[in-house]
C-alpha positions in Angstrom: 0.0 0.0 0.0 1.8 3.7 -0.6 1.7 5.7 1.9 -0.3 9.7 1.7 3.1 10.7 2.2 5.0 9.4 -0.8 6.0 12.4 -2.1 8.2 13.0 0.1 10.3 9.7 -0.7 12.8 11.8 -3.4 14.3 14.0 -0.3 17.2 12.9 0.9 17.8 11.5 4.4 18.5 14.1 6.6 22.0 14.3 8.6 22.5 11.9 11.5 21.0 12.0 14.3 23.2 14.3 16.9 24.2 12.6 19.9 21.4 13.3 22.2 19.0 11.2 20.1 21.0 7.6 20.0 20.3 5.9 23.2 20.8 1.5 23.4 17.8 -0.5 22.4 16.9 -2.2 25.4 18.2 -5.9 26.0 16.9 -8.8 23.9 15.4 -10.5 27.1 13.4 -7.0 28.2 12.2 -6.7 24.8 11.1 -10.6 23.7 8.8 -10.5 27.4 7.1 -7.7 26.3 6.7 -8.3 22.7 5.9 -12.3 23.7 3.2 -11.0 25.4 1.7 -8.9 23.3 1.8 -11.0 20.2 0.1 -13.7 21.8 -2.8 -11.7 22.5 -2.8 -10.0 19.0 -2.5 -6.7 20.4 -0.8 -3.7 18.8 1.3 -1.4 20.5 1.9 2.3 19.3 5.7 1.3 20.9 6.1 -0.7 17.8 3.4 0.8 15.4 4.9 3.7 16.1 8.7 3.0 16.4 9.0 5.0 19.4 12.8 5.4 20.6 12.0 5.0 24.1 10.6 1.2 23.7 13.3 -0.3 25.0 13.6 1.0 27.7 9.7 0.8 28.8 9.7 -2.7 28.2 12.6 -3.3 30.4 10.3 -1.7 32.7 7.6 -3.9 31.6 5.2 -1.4 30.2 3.4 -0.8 26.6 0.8 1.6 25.2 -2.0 -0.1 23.7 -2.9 0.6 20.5 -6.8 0.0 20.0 -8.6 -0.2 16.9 -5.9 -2.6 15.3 -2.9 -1.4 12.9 -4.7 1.0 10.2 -5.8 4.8 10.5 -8.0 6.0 8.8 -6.6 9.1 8.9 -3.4 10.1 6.7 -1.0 12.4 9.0 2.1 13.1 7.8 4.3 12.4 10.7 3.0 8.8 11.6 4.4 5.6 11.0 1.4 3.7 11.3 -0.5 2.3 8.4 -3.0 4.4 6.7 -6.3 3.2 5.1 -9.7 3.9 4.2 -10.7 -0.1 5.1 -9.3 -0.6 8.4 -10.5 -4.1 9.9 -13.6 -4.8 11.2 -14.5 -3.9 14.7 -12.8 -6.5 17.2 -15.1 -7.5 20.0 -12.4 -9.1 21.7 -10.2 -6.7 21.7 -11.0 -5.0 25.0 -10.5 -8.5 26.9 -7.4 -9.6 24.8 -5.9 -6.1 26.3 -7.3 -6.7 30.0 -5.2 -10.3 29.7 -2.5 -8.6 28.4 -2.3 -6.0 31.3 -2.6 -8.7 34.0 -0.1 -10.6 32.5 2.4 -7.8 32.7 1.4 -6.9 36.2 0.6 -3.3 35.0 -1.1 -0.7 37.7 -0.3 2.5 35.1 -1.7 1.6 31.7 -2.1 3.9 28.7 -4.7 3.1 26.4 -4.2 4.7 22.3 -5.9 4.2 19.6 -5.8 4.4 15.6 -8.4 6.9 14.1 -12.0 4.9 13.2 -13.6 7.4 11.1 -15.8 4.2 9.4 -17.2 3.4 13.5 -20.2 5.2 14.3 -18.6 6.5 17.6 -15.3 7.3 15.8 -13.9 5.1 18.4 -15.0 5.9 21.5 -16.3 2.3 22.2 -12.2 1.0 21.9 -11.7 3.3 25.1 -14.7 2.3 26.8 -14.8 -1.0 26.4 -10.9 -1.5 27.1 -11.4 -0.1 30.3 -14.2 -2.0 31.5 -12.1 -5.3 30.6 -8.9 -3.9 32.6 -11.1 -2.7 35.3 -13.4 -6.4 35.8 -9.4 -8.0 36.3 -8.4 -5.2 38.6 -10.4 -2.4 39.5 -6.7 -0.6 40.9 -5.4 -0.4 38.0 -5.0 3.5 36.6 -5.8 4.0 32.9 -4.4 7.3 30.9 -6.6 7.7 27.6 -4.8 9.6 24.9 -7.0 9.9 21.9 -8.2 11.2 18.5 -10.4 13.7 18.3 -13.5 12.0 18.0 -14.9 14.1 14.8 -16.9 13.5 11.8 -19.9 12.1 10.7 -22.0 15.1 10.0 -21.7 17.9 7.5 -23.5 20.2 10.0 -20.7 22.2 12.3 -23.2 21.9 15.2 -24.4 18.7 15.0 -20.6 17.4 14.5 -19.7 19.3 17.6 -22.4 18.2 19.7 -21.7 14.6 18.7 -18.1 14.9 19.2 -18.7 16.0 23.2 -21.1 13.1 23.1 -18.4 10.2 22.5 -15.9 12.5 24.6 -18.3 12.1 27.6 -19.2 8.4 27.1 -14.9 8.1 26.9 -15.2 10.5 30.3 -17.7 8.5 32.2 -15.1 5.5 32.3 -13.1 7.5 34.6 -9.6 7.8 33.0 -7.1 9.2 35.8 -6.0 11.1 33.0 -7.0 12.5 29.4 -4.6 13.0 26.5 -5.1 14.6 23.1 -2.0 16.0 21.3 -2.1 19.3 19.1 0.6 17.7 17.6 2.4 20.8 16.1 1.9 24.6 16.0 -1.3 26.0 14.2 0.4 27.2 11.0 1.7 23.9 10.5 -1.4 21.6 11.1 -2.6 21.5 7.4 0.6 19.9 6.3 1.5 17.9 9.5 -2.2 16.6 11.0 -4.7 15.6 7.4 -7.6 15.6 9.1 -7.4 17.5 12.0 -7.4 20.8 12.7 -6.0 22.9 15.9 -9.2 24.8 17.1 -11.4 20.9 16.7 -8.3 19.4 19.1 -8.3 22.7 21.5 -12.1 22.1 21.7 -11.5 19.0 22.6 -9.5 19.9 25.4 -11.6 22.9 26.6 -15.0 20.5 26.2 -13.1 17.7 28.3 -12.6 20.0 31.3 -15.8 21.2 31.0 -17.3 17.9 31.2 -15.2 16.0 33.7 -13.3 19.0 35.7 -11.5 16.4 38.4 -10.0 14.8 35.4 -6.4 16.0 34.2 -5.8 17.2 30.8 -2.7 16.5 28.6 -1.6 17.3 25.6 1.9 16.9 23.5 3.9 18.7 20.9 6.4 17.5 18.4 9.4 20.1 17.3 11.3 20.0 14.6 8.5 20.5 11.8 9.0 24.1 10.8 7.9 25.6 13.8 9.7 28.5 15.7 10.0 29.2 18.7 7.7 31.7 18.9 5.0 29.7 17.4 5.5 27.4 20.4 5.1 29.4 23.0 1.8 30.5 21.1 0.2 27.4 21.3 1.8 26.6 24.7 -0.3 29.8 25.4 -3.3 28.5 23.6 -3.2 25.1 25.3 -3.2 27.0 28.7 -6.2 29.1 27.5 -8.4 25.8 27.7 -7.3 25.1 31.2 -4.7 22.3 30.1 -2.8 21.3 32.9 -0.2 18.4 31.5 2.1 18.8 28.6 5.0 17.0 26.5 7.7 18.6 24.2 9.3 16.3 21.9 11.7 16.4 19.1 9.8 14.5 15.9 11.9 11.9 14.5 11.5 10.7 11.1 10.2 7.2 10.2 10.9 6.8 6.6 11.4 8.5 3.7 7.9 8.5 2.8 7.3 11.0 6.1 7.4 14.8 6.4 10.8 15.6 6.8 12.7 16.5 10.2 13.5 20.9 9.4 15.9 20.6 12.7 16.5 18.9 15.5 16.2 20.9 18.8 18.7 21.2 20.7 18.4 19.9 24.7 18.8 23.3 25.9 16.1 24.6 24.0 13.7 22.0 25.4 14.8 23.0 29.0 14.3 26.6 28.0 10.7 25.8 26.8 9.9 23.4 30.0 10.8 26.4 31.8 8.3 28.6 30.0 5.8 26.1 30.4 5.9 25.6 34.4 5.6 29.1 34.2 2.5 29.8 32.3 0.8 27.7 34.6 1.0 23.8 33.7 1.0 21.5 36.7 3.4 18.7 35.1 5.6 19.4 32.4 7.7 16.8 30.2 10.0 18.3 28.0 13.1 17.1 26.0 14.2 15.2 22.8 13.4 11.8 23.7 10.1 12.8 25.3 7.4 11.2 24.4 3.3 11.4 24.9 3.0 8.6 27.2 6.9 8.1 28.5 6.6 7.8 32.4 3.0 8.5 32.4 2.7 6.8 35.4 5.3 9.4 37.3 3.7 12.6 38.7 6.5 14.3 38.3 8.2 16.1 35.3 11.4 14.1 33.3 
């Protein structure tokens, strides 16, 4: 299948990665436990989907992030790894317990739940986050659950009625009592047209705003990648604009190019320059703040404290 993003494939690999971005892999044993598991359950991961850097490492600590929905967005971002599609699979009923298996398994009390876009469901997915929860939650009712998902839109041509059904599938998400809620902006606003197909930055920021709103004693999150285009500036804008809808979590990343079929990395942010940003951050008001070239939406999620 070609990807949305093949145009890109004539562009030349960029330079190396500089020496803050190469970190070991994780050991074999580490990594076959968590993958063993995982397979045998015919789960997906967005550690793998995703080919996050820090997977390594979180297996060795014997956690994943589950990727609901199975491998194929229907959404066509140009940043993802994950495969794109307009026919993803059908919906998977046994999902939700596959993952609660999965969880005990691994002994997990901190899980994060993702999930692919499902523009074809008539929910757009809310029933993965639902339903996954109420599995994990019938094995062990302790166990915390951070949701970090898509924006839940589409469906009707009428900007009202797609709002109003948008809150609806936020709330039923809501109801399930996530310790914490995650949906990323993804990149500055003059930037999401090329970067997020699909999305837009006022939908995900109403999102955010209708989440507090609904379900005030549940945190808010939300991530940005760097390295697109952006400046600085135009950071610290929609830092600003994140705080604007009361959002109280946040992670700074440097985006890392999967292939040469993806957007490509403009530069790669220096570690300084993350600090510098963190620092801005804390002081516009966010009560945990994550920020530096490795981080990633859900890396210790389960820590209350920043990296």
């Amino acid at each position: 299948m070609s990807t949305p993003g093949s145009r890109y494939s004539a562009i030349a690999p960029a330079e190396r990665l500089p020496p803050w971005l190469r970190r070991p892999i994780g050991t074999a044993s580490a990594l076959e436990a968590v993958q063993g598991i995982v397979k045998q359950q015919g789960l997906h991961t967005i550690c793998e989907e995703g080919r996050c850097p820090n997977r390594g490492e979180c297996y060795a600590a014997g956690t994943a992030t589950f990727l609901l929905g199975g491998p194929i967005c229907t959404r066509s971002c140009a940043f993802c790894q994950v495969e794109k599609g307009e026919a993803p699979a059908p919906f998977d009923g046994l999902e939700a317990e596959r993952v609660a298996t999965a969880v005990a398994a691994m002994g997990l009390r901190y899980v994060v739940l993702t999930a692919v876009a499902r523009d074809d469901l008539p929910d757009h997915g809310a029933c993965l986050f639902t339903g996954a929860m109420a599995a994990i939650r019938a094995g062990n009712p302790l166990v915390s659950i951070e949701v970090l998902t898509p924006d839940f839109w589409g469906g009707f041509r009428d900007e009202r009625a797609a709002i109003a059904a948008q809150r609806q599938r936020l709330a039923a998400v809501l109801a399930a009592g996530p310790v914490c809620f995650n949906h990323n902006l993804e990149t500055v606003e003059r930037l999401q047209g090329v970067v997020r197909r699909g999305a837009t930055y006022q939908r995900s920021l109403g999102l955010l705003a209708a989440a507090r709103d609904l379900a005030p004693g549940i945190p808010t999150k939300s991530g940005l990648m760097l390295g697109l285009g952006e400046s600085f500036a135009e950071v610290v804008a929609a830092l600003g604009d994140l705080r604007q809808v009361d959002c109280q979590r946040l992670t700074l990343g440097q985006y890392l190019r999967p292939s040469l079929a993806h957007i490509p990395v403009a530069r790669y942010w220096r570690p300084e320059e993350f600090d510098e940003l963190g620092a801005i951050a804390k002081g516009l008001g966010f009560q945990q703040v994550r920020s530096g070239p490795l981080v990633r939406s859900s890396y210790h999620a389960e820590s209350t404290q920043g990296p």
